[in-house]
C-alpha positions as CSV (number, residue, x, y, z in Angstrom):
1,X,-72.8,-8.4,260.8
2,X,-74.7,-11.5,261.6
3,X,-72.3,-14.0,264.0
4,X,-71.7,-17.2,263.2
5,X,-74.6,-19.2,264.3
6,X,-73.8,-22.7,266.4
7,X,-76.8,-24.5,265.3
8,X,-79.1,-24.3,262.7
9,X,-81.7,-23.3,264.9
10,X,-80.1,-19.9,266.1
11,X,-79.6,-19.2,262.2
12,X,-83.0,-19.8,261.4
13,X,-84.0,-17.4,264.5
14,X,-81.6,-14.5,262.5
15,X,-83.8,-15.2,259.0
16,X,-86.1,-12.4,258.2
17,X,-89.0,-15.1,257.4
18,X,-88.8,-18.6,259.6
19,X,-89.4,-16.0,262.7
20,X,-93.1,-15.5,260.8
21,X,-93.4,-19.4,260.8
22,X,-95.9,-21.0,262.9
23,X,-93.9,-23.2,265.8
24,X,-95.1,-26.8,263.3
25,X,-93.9,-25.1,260.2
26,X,-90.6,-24.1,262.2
27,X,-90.1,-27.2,263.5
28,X,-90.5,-29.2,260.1
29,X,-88.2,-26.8,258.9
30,X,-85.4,-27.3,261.2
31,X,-85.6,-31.5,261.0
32,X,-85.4,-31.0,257.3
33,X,-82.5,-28.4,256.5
34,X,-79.0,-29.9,256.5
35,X,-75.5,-28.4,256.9
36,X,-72.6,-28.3,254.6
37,X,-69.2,-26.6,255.1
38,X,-67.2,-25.7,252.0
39,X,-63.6,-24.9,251.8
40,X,-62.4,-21.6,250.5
41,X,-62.4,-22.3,246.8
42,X,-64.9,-24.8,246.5
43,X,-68.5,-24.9,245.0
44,X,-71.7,-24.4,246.8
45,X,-73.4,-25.8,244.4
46,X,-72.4,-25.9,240.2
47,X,-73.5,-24.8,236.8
48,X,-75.7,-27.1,235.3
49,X,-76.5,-29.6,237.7
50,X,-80.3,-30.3,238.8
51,X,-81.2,-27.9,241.3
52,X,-82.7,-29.6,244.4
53,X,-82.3,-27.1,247.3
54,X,-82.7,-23.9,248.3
55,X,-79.7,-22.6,250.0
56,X,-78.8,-20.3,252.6
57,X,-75.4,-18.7,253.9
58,X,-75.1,-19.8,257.6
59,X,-71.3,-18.1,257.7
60,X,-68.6,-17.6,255.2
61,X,-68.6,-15.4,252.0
62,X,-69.3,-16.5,248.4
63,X,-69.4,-15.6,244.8
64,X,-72.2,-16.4,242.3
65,X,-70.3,-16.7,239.0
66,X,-71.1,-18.5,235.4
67,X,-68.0,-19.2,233.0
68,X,-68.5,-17.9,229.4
69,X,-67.9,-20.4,226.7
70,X,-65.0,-18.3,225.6
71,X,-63.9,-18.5,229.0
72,X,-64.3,-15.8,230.7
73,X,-65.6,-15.0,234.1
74,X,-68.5,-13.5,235.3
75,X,-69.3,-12.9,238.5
76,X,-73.0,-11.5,239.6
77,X,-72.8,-11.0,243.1
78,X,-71.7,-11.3,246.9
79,X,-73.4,-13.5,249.6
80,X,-72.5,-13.4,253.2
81,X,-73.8,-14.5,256.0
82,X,-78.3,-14.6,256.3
83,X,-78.3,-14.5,252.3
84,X,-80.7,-17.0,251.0
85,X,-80.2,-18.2,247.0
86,X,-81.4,-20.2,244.6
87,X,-85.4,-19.9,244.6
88,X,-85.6,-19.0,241.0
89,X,-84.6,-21.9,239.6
90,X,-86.4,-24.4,242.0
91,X,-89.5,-22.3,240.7
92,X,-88.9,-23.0,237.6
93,X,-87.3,-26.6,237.8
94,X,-84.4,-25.6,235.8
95,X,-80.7,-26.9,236.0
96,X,-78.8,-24.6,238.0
97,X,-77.5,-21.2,235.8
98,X,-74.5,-20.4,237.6
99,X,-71.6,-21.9,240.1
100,X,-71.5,-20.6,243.5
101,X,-67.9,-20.4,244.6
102,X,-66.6,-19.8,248.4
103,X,-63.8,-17.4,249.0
104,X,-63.2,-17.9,252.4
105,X,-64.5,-21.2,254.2
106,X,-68.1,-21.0,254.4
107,X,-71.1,-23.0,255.9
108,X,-74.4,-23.5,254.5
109,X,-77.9,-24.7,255.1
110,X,-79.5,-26.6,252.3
111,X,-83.3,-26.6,252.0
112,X,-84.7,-29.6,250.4
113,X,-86.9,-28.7,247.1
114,X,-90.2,-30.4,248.9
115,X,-90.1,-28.4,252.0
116,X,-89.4,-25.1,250.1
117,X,-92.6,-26.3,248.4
118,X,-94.7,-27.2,250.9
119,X,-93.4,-23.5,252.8
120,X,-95.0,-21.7,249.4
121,X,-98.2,-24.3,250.1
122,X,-98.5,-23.1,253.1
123,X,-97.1,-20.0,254.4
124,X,-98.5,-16.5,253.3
125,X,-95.6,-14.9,254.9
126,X,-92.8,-16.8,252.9
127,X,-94.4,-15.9,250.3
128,X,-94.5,-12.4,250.9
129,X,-90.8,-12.5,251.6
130,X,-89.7,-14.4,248.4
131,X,-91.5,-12.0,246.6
132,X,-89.5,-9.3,248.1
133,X,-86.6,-11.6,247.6
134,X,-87.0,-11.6,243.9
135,X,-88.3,-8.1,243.6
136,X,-84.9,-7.2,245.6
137,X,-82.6,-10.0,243.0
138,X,-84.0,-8.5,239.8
139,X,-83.2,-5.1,241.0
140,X,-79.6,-6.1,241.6
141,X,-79.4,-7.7,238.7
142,X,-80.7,-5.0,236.3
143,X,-78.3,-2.4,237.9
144,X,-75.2,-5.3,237.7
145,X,-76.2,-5.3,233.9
146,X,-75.7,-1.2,234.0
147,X,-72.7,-0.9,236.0
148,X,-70.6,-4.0,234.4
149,X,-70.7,-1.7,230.8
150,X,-69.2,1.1,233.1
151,X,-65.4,1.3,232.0
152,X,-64.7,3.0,236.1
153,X,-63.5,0.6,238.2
154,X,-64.4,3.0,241.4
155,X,-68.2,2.5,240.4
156,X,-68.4,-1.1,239.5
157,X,-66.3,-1.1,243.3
158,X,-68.3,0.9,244.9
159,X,-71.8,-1.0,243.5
160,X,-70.7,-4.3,244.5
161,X,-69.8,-3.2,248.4
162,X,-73.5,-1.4,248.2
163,X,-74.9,-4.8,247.2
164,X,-73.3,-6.7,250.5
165,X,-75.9,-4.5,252.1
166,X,-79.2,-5.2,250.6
167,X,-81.5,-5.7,253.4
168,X,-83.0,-8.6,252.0
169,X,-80.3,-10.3,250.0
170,X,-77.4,-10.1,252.6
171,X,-78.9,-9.1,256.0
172,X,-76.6,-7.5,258.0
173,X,-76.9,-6.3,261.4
174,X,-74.5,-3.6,261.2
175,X,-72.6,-1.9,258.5
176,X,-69.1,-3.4,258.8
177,X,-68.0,-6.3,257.1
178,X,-64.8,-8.4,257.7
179,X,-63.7,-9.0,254.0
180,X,-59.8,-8.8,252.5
181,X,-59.1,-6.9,249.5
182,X,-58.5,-9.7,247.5
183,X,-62.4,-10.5,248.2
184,X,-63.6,-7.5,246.7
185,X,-61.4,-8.1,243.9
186,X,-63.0,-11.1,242.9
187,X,-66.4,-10.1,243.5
188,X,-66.0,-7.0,241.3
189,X,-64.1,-8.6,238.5
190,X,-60.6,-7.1,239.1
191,X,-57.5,-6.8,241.0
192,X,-56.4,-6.2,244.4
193,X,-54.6,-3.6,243.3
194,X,-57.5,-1.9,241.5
195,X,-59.8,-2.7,244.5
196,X,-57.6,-0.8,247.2
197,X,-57.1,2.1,244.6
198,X,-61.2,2.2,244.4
199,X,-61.7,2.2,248.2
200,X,-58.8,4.9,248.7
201,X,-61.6,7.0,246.7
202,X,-64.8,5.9,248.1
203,X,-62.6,6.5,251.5
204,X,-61.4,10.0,250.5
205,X,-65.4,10.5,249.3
206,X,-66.7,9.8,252.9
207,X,-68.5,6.9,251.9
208,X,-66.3,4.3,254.0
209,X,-63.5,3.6,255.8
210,X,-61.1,0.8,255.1
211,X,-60.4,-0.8,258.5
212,X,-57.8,-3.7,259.3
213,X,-58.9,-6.6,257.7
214,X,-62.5,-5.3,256.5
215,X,-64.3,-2.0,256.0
216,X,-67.0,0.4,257.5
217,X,-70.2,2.0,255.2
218,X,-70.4,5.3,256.8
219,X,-72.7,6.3,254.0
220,X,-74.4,3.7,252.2
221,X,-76.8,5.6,250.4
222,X,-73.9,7.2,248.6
223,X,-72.0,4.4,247.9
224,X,-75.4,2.7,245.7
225,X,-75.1,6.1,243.8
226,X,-71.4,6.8,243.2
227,X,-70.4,8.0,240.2
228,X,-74.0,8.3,238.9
């Protein structure tokens, strides 16, 4: 997994797109991107407000959630550390669709809305990476849709973990991840309880192990298609 960068220059040098910068774009980019830590429990950013940066995960885990009007929950995804979010709504100028909620204490870089612009202005390879990016997003997001009407909890488990890999939206370097029970709990909608009875299975299946304080993938291409 990616260590904790010091400064935000050795987090930009773990990216998968500021290393395809030219040394002026990579400079402006590093004056202009500030740095926010966020308790465990607090927001990242919130439902509904104007959406003025693009945001990255420097350290930390989150959750990107939205709040029914009846009240319930929904949570879309995991973002760990080298995730970048919220491009779709600066491309779009929209208010912001969902909260983004940090389970354990979490740092991030904010990208300011005219930099991210003058990037797409001038950078063919961000481009070609935020298209990937939301290629990647909609793909998760599609197969969220399918696996939240799945009444097993070992799939919807199972799915979420796989997501914490994608290449693109959470760019590990390896395939363990330091992350508590309860984590996975609230990133899949469901108990701790329910959690460590789905990883007993997936464990039992040869798709991971469940290590002290965190997991191993031992086989991550089975764990995107358990139970399908």
């Amino acid at each position: 997994m990616i260590t904790e960068p010091c400064t935000i220059a050795a987090f930009l040098d773990r990216t998968l797109w500021a290393p395809s910068l030219t040394p002026q774009q990579r400079e402006r980019v590093g004056n202009e991107l500030s740095e926010r830590v966020v308790p465990a429990g607090g927001f990242g950013c919130r439902k509904a407000e104007p959406v003025d940066h693009w945001i990255g995960v420097m350290s930390g885990l989150l959750k990107m959630s939205s709040v029914s009007p009846e009240g319930k929950t929904v949570t879309f995804t995991g973002m760990g550390p080298g995730g970048w979010f919220g491009e779709g709504s600066l491309l779009k100028t929209e208010t912001r669709k969902y909260d983004v909620v940090a389970l354990r204490e979490s740092r991030l870089a904010y990208m300011p809305r005219a930099t991210f612009t003058w990037l797409l202005d001038t950078s063919i390879a961000f481009n070609r990476f935020l298209l990937m990016q939301l290629n990647e997003r909609l793909g998760l997001f599609i197969s969220l849709v399918e696996y939240d009407r799945m009444l097993d909890p070992d799939m919807r488990v199972a799915r979420c973990l796989a997501a914490l890999f994608n290449p693109y939206l959470n760019p590990h370097s390896g395939l363990q991840l330091q992350i508590s029970q309860e984590e996975i709990g609230y990133l899949c909608g469901t108990s701790r309880q329910r959690a460590n009875q789905a990883l007993q299975v997936l464990e039992k299946d040869g798709l991971l192990s469940v290590d002290y304080g965190g997991i191993t993938i031992l086989n991550l291409a089975g764990l995107r298609v358990f139970g399908g």
